[in-house]
C-alpha positions in Angstrom: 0.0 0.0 0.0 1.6 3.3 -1.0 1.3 5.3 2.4 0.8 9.5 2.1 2.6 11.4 3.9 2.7 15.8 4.2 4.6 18.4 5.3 4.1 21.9 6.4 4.3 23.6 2.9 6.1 26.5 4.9 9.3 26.3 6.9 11.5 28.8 8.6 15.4 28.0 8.9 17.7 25.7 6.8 16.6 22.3 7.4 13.0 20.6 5.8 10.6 19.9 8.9 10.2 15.8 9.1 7.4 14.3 6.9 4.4 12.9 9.2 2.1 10.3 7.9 -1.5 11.5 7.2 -4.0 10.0 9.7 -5.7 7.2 8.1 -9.8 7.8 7.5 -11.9 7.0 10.7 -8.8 6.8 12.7 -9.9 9.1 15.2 -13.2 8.6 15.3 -13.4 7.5 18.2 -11.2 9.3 20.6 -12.6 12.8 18.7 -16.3 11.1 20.2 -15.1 10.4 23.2 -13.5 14.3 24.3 -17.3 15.0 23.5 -18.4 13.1 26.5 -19.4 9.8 25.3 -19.1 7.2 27.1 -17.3 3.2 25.5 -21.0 2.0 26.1 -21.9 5.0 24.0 -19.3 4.6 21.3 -20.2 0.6 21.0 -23.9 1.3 20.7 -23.0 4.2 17.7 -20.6 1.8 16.2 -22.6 -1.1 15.9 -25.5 1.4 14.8 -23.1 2.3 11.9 -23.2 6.3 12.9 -19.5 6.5 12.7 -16.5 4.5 11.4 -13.1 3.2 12.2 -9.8 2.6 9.8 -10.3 -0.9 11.1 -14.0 -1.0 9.4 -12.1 0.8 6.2 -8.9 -0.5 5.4 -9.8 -3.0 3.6 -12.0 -0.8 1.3 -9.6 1.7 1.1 -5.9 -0.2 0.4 -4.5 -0.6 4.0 
């Protein structure tokens, strides 16, 4: 799988900033709905409800 990585397109000094890998889709889903409040019961229930998704439900779809 060819893996995408970016870099700040602006840098100050003489050396290039290191390259950091994109986040992957859905990777964060569910820590970004957890600093909302919900609880794991919460996230399971959405989950399996099929409001949100995770890379683990995508990679395979998308070439990880």
């Amino acid at each position: 799988a060819v893996k995408k990585l970016v870099r700040q397109p602006i840098f100050v000094g003489d050396e290039l900033p290191e390259y950091n890998m994109a986040p992957m889709l859905g990777e964060h889903s569910e820590e970004i709905i957890r600093s909302l409040g919900y609880s794991n019961e919460d996230l399971e229930k959405m989950h399996e409800a099929g409001v949100y998704n995770t890379w683990e439900d995508l990679k395979d779809q998308h070439g990880g």
